[in-house]
C-alpha positions as a Markdown table, in Angstrom:
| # | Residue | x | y | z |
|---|---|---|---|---|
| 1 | Unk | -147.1 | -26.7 | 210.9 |
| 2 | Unk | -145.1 | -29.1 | 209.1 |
| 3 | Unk | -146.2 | -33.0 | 208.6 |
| 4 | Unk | -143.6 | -35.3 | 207.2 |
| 5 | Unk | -144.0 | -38.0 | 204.1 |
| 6 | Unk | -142.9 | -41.8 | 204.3 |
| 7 | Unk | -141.5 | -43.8 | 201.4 |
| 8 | Unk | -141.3 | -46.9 | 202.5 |
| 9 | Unk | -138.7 | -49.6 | 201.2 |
| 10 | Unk | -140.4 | -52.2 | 198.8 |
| 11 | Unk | -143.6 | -50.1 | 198.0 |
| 12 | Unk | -143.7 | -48.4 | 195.0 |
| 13 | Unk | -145.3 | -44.9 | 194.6 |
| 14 | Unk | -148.7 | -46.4 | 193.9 |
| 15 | Unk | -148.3 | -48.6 | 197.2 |
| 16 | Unk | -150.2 | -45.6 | 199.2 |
| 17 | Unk | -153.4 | -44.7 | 198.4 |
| 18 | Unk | -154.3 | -41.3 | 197.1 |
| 19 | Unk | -154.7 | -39.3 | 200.0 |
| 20 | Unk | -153.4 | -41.1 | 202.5 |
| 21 | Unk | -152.7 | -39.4 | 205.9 |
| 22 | Unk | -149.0 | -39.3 | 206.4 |
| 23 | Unk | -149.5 | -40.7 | 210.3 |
| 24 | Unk | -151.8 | -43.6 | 208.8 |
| 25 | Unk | -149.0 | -44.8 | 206.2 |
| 26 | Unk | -146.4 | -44.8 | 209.2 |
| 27 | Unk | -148.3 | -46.7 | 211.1 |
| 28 | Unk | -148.8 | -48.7 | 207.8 |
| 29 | Unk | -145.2 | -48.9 | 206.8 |
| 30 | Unk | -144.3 | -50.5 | 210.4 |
| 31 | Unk | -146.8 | -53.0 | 210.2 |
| 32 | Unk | -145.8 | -54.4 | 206.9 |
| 33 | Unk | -141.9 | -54.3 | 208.6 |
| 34 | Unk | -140.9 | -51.6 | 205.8 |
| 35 | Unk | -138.2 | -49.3 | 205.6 |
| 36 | Unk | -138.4 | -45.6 | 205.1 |
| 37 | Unk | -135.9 | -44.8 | 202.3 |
| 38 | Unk | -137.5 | -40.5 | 201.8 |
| 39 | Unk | -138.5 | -38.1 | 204.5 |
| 40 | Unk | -140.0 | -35.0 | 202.8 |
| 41 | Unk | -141.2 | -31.9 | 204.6 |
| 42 | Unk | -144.6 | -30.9 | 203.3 |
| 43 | Unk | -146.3 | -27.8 | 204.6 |
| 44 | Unk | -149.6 | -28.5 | 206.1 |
| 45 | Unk | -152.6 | -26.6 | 204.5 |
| 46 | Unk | -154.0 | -23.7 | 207.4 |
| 47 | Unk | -156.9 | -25.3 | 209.5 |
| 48 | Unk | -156.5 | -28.6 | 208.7 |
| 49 | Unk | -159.0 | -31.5 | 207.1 |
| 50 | Unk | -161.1 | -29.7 | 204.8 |
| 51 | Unk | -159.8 | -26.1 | 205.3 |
| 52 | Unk | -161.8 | -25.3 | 208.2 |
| 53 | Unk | -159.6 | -23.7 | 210.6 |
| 54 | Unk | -157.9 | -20.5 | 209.9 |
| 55 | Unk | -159.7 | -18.2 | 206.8 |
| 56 | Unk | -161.8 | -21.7 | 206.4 |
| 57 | Unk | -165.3 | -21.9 | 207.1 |
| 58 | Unk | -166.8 | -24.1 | 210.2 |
| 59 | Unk | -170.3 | -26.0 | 210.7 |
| 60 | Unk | -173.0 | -24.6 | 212.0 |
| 61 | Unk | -173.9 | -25.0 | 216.1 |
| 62 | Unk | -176.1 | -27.2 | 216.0 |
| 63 | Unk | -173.5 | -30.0 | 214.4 |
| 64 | Unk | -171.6 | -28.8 | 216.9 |
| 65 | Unk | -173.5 | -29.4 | 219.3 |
| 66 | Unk | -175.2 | -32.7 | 218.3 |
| 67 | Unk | -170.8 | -34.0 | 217.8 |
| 68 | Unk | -170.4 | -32.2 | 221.5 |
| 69 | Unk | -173.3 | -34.0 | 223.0 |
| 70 | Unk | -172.0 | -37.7 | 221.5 |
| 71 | Unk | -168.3 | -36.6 | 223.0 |
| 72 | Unk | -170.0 | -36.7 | 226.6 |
| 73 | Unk | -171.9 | -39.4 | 226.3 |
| 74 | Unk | -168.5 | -41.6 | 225.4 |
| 75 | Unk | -167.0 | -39.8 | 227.7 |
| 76 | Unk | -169.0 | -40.6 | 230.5 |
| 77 | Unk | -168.5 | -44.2 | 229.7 |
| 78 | Unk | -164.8 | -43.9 | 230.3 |
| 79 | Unk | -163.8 | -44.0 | 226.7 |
| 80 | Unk | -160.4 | -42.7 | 225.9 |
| 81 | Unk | -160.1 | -39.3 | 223.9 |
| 82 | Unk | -159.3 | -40.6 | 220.9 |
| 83 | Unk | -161.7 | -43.3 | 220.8 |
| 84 | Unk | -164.1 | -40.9 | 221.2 |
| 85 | Unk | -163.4 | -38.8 | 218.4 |
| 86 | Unk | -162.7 | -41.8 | 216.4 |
| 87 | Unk | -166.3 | -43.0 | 217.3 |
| 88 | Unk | -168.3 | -39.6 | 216.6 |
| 89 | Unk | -166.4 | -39.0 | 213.1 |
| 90 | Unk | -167.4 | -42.8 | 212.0 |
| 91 | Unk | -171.1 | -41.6 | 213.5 |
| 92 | Unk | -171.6 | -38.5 | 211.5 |
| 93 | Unk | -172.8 | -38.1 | 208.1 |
| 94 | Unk | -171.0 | -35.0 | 207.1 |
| 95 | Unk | -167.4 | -35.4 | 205.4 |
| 96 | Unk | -166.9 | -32.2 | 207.1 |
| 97 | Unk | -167.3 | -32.5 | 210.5 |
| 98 | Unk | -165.5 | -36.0 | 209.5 |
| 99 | Unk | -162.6 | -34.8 | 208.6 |
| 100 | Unk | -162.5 | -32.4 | 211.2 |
| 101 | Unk | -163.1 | -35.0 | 214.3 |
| 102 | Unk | -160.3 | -37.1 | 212.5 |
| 103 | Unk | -157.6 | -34.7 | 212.4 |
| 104 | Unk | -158.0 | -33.8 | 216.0 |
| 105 | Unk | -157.8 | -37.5 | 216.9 |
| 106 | Unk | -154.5 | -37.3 | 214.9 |
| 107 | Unk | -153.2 | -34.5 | 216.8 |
| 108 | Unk | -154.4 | -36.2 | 219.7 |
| 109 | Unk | -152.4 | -39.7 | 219.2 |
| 110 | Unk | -149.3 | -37.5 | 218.6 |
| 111 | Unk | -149.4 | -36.8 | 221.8 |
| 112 | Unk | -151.3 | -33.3 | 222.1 |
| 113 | Unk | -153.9 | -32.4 | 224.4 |
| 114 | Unk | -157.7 | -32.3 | 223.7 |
| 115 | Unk | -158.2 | -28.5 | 223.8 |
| 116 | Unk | -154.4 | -27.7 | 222.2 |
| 117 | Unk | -155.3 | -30.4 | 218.8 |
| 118 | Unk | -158.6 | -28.3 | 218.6 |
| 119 | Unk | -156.9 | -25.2 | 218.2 |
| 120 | Unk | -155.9 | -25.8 | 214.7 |
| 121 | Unk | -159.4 | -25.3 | 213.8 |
| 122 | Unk | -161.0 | -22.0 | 216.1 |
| 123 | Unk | -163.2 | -21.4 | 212.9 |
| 124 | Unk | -165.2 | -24.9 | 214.1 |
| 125 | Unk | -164.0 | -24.5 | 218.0 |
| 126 | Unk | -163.8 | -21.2 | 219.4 |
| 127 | Unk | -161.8 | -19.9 | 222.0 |
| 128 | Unk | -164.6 | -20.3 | 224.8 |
| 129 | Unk | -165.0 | -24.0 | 223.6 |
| 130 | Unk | -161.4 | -25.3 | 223.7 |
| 131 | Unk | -160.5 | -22.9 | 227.2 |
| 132 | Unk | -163.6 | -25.2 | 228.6 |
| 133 | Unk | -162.2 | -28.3 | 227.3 |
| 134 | Unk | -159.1 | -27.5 | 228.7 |
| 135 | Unk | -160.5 | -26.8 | 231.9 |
| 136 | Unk | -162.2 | -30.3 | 232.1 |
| 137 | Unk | -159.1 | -31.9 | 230.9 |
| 138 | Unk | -157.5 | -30.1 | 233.8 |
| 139 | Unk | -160.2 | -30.7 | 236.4 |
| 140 | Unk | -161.0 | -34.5 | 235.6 |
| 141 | Unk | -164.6 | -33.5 | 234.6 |
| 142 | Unk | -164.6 | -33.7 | 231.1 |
| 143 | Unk | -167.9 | -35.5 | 230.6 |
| 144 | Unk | -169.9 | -32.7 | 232.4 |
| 145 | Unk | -167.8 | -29.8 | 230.5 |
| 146 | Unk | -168.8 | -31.4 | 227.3 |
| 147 | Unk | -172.4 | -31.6 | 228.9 |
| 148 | Unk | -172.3 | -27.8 | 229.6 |
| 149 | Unk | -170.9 | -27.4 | 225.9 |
| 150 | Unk | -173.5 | -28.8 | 224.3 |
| 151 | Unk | -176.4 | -27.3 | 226.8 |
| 152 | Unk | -174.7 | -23.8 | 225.9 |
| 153 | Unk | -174.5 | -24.3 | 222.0 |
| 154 | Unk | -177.8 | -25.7 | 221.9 |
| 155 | Unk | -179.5 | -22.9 | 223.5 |
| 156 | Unk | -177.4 | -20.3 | 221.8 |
| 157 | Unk | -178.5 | -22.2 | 218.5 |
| 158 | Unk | -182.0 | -21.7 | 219.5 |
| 159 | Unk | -182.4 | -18.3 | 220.8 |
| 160 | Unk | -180.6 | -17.3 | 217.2 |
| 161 | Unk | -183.0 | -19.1 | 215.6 |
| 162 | Unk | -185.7 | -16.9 | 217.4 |
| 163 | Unk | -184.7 | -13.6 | 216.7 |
| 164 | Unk | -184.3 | -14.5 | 213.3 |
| 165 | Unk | -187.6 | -16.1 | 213.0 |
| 166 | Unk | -189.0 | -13.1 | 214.5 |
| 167 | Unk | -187.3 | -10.6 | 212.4 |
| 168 | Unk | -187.9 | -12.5 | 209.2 |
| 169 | Unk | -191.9 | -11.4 | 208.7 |
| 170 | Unk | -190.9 | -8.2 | 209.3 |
| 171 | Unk | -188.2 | -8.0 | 207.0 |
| 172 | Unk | -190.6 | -9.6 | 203.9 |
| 173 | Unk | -193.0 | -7.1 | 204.4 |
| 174 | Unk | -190.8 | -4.4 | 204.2 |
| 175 | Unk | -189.4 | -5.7 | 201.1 |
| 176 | Unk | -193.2 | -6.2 | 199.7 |
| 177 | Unk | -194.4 | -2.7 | 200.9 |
| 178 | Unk | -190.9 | -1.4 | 199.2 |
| 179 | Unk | -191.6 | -3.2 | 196.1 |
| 180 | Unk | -195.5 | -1.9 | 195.4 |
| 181 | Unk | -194.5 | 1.5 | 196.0 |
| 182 | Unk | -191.6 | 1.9 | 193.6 |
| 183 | Unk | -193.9 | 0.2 | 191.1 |
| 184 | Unk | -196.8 | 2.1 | 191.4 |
| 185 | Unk | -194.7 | 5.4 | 191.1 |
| 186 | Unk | -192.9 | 3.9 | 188.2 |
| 187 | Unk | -195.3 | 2.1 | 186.3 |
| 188 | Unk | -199.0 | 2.8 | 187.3 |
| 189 | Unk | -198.9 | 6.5 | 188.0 |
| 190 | Unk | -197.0 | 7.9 | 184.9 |
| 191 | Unk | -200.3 | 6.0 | 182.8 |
| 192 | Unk | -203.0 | 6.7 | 185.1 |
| 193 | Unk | -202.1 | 10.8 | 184.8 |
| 194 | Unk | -201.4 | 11.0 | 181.6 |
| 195 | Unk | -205.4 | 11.2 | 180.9 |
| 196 | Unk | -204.7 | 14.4 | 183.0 |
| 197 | Unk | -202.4 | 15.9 | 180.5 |
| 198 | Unk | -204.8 | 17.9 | 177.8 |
| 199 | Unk | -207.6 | 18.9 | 180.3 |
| 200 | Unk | -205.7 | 22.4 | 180.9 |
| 201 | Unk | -206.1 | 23.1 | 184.0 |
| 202 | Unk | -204.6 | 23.4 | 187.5 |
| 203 | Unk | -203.8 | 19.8 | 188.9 |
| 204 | Unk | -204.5 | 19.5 | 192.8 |
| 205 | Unk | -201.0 | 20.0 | 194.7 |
| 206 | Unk | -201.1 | 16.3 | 196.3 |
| 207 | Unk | -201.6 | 15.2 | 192.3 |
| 208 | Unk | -198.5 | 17.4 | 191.4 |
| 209 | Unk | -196.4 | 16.0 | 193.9 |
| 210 | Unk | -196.8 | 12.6 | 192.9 |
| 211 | Unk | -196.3 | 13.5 | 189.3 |
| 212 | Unk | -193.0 | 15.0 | 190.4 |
| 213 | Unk | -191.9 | 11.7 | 192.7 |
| 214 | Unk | -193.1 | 9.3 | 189.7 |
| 215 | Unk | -190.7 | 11.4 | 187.3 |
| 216 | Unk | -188.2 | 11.9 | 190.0 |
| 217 | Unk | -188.2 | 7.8 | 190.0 |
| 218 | Unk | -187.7 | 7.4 | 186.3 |
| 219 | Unk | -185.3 | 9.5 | 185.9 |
| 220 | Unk | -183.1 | 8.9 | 188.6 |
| 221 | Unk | -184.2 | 5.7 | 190.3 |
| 222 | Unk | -181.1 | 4.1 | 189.1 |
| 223 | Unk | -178.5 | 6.4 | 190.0 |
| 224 | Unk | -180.4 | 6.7 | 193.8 |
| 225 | Unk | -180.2 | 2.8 | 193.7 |
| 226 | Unk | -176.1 | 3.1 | 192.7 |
| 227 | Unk | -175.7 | 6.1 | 195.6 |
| 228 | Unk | -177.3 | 3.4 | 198.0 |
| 229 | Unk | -175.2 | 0.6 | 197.2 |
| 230 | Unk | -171.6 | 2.2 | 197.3 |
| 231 | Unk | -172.6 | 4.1 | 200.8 |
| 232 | Unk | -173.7 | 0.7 | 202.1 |
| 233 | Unk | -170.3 | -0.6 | 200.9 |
| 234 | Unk | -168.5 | 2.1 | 201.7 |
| 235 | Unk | -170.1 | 1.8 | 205.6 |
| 236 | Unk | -168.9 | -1.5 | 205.4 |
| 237 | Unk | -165.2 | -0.7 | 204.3 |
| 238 | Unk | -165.6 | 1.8 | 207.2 |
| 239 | Unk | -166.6 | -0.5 | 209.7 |
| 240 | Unk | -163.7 | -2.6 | 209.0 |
| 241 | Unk | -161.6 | 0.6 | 211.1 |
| 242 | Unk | -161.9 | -0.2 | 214.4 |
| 243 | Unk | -162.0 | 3.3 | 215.7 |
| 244 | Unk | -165.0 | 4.1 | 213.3 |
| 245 | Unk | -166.3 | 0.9 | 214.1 |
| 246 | Unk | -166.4 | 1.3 | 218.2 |
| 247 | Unk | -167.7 | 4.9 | 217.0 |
| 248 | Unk | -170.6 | 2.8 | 215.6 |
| 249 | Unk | -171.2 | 0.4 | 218.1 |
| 250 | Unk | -171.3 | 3.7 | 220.9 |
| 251 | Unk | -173.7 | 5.2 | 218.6 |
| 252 | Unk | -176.0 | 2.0 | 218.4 |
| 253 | Unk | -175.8 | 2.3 | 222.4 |
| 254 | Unk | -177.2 | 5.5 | 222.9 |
| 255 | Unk | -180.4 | 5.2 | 220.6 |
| 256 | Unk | -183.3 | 4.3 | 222.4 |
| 257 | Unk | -184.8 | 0.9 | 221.5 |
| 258 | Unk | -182.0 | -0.8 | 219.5 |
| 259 | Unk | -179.2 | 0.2 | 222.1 |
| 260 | Unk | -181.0 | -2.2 | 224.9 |
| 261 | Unk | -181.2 | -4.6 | 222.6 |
| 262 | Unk | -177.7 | -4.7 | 221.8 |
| 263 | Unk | -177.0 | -4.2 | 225.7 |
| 264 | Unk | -179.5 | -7.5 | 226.2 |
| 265 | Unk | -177.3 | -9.7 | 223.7 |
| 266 | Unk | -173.9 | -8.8 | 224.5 |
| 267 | Unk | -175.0 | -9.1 | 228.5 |
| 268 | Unk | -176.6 | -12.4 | 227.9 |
| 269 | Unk | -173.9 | -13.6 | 225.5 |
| 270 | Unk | -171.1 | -12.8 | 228.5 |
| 271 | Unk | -173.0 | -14.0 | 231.5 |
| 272 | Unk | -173.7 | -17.6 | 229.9 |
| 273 | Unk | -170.1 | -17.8 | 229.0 |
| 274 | Unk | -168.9 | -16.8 | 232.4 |
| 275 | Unk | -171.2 | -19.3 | 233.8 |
| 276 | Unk | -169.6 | -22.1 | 231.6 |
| 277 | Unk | -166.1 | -21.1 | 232.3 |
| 278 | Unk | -166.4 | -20.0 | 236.0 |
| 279 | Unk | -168.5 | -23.4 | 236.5 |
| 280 | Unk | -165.7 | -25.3 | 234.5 |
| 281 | Unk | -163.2 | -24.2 | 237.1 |
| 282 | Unk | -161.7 | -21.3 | 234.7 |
| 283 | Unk | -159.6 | -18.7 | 236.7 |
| 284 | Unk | -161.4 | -15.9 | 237.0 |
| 285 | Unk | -159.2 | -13.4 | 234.6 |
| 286 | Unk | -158.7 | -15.9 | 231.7 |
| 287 | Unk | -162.8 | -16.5 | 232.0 |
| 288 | Unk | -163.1 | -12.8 | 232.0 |
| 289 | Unk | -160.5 | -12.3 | 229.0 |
| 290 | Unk | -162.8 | -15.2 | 227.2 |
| 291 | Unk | -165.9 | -13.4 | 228.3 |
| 292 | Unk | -164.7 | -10.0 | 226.4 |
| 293 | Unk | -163.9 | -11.8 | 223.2 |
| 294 | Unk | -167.7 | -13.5 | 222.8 |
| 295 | Unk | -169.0 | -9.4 | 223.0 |
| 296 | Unk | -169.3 | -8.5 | 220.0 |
| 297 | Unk | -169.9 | -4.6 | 220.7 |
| 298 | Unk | -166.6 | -2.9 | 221.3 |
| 299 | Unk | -167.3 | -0.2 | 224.3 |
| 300 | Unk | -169.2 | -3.0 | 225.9 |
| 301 | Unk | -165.6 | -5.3 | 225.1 |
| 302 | Unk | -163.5 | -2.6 | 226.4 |
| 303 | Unk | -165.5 | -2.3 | 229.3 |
| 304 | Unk | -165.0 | -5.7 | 230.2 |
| 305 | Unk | -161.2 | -5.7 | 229.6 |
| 306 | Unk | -161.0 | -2.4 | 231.9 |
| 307 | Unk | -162.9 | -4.1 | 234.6 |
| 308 | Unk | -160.7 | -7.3 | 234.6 |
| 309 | Unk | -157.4 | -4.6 | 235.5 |
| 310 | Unk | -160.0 | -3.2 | 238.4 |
| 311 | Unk | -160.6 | -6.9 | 239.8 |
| 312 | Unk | -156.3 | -7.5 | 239.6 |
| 313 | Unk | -155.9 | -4.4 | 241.7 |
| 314 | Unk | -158.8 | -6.0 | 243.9 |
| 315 | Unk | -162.4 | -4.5 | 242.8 |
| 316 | Unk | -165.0 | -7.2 | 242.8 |
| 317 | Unk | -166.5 | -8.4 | 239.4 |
| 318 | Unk | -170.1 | -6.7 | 239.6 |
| 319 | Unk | -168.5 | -3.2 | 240.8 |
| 320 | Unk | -165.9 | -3.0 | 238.2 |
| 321 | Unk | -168.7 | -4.1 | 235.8 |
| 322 | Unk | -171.1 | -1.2 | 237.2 |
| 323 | Unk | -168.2 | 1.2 | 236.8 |
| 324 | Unk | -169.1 | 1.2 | 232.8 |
| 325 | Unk | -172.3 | 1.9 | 233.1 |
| 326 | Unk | -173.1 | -0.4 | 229.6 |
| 327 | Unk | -174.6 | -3.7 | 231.6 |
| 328 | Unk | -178.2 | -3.7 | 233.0 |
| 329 | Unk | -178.8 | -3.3 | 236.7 |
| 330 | Unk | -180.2 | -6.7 | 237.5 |
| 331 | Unk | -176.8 | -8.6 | 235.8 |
| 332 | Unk | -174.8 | -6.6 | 237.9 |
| 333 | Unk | -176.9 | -6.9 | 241.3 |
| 334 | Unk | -176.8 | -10.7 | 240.6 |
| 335 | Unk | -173.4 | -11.0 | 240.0 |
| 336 | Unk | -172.5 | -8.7 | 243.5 |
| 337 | Unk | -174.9 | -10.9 | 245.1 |
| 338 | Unk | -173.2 | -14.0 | 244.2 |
| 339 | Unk | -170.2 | -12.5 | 244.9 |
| 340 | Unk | -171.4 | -11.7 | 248.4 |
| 341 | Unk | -172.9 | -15.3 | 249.0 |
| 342 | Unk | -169.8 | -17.4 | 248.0 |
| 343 | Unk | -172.7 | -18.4 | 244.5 |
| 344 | Unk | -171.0 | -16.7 | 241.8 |
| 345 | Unk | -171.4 | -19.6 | 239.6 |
| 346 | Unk | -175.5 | -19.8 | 240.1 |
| 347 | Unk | -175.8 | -16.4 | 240.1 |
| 348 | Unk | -173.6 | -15.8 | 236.8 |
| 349 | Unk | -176.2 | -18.6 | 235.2 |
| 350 | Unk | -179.4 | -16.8 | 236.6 |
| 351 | Unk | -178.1 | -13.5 | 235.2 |
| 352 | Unk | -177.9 | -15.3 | 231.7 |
| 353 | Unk | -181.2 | -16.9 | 231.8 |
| 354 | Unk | -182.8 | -13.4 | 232.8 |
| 355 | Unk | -181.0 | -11.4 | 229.9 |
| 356 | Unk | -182.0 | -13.8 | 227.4 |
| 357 | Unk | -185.7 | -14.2 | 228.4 |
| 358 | Unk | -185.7 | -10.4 | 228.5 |
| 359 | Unk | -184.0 | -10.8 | 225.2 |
| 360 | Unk | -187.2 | -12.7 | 223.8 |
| 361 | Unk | -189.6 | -10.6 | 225.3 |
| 362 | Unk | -188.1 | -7.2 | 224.2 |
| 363 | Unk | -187.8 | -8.5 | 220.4 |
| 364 | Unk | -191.1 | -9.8 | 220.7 |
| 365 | Unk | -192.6 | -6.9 | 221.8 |
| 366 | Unk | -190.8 | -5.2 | 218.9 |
| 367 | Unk | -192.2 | -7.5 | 216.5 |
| 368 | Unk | -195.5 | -6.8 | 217.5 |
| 369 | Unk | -195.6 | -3.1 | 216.8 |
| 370 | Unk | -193.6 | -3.0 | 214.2 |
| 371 | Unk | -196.0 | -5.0 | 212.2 |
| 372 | Unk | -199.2 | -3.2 | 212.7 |
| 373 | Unk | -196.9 | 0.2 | 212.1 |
| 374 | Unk | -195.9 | -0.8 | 208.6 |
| 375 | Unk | -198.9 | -2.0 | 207.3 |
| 376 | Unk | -200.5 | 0.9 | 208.2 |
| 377 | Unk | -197.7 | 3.2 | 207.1 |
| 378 | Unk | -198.2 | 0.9 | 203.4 |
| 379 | Unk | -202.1 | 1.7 | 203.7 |
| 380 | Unk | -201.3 | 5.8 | 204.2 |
| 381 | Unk | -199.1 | 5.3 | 201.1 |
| 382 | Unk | -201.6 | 3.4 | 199.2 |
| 383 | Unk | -204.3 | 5.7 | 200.3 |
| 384 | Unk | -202.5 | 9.1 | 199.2 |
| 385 | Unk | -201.6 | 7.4 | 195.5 |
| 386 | Unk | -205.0 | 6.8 | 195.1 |
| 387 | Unk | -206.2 | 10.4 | 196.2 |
| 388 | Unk | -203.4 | 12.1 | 194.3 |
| 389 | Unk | -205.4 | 10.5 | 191.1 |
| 390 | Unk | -209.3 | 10.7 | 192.5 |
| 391 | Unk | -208.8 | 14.4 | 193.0 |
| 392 | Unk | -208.7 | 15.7 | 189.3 |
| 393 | Unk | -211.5 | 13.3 | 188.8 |
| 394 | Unk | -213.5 | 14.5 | 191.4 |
| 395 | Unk | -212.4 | 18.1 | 190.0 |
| 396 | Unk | -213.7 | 17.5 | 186.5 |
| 397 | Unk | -217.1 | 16.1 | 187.8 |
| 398 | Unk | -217.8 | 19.5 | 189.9 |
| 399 | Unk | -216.8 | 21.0 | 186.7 |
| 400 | Unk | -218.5 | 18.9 | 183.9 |
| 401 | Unk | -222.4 | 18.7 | 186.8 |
């Protein structure tokens, strides 16, 4: 996109402030009854204020959320669009999400649409935000779209902040029970046996074998640590194929435990979005289309896209759904029964809040076995360094008695 600089007659070049938004020093240049005398075409950097559409990076949800929720309020009180925007960037405190509301209020006084000025920035609005903004636009509901934004970013915000909460004990005491056991293979054991090294005789086998794993460590801990870190980055270069990466995301399916979690968050992830959009007054096959793009495993994507060609030639939504195979039984019986009662909408929404309250429960429940398991899997490690070394001492007290 292309934006356009104003000299105006009379002004010299230090007339406009550093900075100045090219609309703003129109608007400027008329006031003061001046006379353009240059017109210079200036490319436009990609996303925008502050470099956040495009390859830039966004805000988090729950700014979003917090600027989304403020957009409905005004809205609800009959404000025009780009008062509103005008109101919530002078509200917020970030220069980012600042710049951001201001160059949409820009695009907006140009004469673009709400959901269209967005799109110059689907790093901080993504496509299921703007094609429900567009739909409110559309509908005359914009206030309660903005309402059902901010309700959907702020529970997605939450549930994320969760798993990651529940995940993140876990993770540390991995790490710790990692880190004790690689130091005392590499440090403790190599000086506790070597009082073991001129007795001259036979060393019990479980001794031996952790003689040979503290060695083993030394001597090739850091090339074992270099093997690790170019195959993980050489999974991720692989992963950037999609064929090896919907390879991947099939495996991850068929393993026991973590393939229905990865069915619970993709199902829960696409039946709150087509709640949004389908209550919204989406069409059907652009919700559906919008539905696909939030999955983020691609089997479960291509299952979606596969079923939207089955409802064109005139399936309904939760056979062509069952047809896959990938979604749980209860979404699908929901959605058929929805279809079947005319409440698609209120079915769509109770599919989502059963998925993610399975969700919870499921990485709950995996949280609490998982940490029992590894501390006892850290005490059986603990408990066999510390027999590898009793045993010669028990060995020379039989002999020495």
């Amino acid at each position: 996109m292309n934006t356009r600089r104003w000299t105006p007659a009379g002004a010299s070049a230090r007339g406009s402030p550093k900075g100045t938004p090219p609309g703003r020093c129109a608007r400027g240049c008329a006031r003061r009854d001046s006379t353009p005398l240059q017109v210079e075409e200036v490319s436009e950097r990609r996303g925008g204020a502050g470099g956040l559409g495009g390859g830039g990076r966004g805000i988090s949800a729950l700014d979003l959320a917090l600027a989304t929720r403020q957009m409905a309020t005004l809205a609800r009180a009959g404000l025009p669009v780009e008062e509103i925007l005008g109101t919530v960037a002078r509200q917020t405190e970030k220069a980012r999400i600042r710049n951001v509301l201001t160059a949409v209020r820009t695009r907006v006084m140009e004469g673009h649409a709400l959901a269209p000025a967005m799109a110059a920035f689907p790093r901080v609005f993504p496509d299921l935000y703007r094609t429900t903004v567009a739909a409110g636009e559309q509908s005359g509901h914009l206030d309660l779209v903005l309402e059902r934004l901010a309700d959907y970013t702020e529970s997605r915000n939450a549930l994320r902040q969760k798993v990651s909460m529940a995940l993140f004990y876990p993770l540390i005491l991995t790490l710790v029970a990692i880190g004790v056991t690689v130091a005392l293979l590499a440090f403790v054991v190599p000086e506790v046996v070597q009082v073991f090294a001129g007795i001259g005789q036979d060393l019990p086998w479980l001794t031996r074998a952790l003689i040979a794993a503290s060695d083993a460590l030394r001597d090739y801990g850091f090339w074992v640590l270099t093997v690790l870190v170019a195959g993980f980055v050489a999974f991720r270069r692989l992963l950037r194929r999609e064929h090896w990466r919907e390879r991947y995301h099939r495996l991850l399916l068929r393993l026991p435990l973590i393939g229905r979690l990865v069915r619970g968050v993709n199902t829960a992830r696409f039946a709150r979005t087509m709640s949004i959009l389908a209550t919204s007054g989406v069409p059907l096959l652009d919700a559906l289309r919008t539905g696909a793009e939030v999955i983020g495993n691609l089997p479960m994507r291509s299952a979606v896209i596969a079923a939207s060609q089955r409802i064109r030639e005139g399936s309904g939504i939760g056979r062509a759904l069952e047809h896959s195979g990938y979604f749980p039984p209860m979404t699908v019986h929901l959605i058929k029964s929805g279809e079947s009662s005319g409440r698609l909408n209120e079915m769509l929404e109770r599919a989502a809040e059963t998925q993610e309250r399975e969700l919870e429960t499921r990485i709950g429940m995996v949280v609490a076995l998982f940490e029992p398991l590894l501390i006892v899997t850290m005490g059986a490690v603990v408990l066999t360094i510390v027999l590898a070394i009793l045993l010669p001492i028990f060995e020379l007290n039989q002999l020495v008695n």
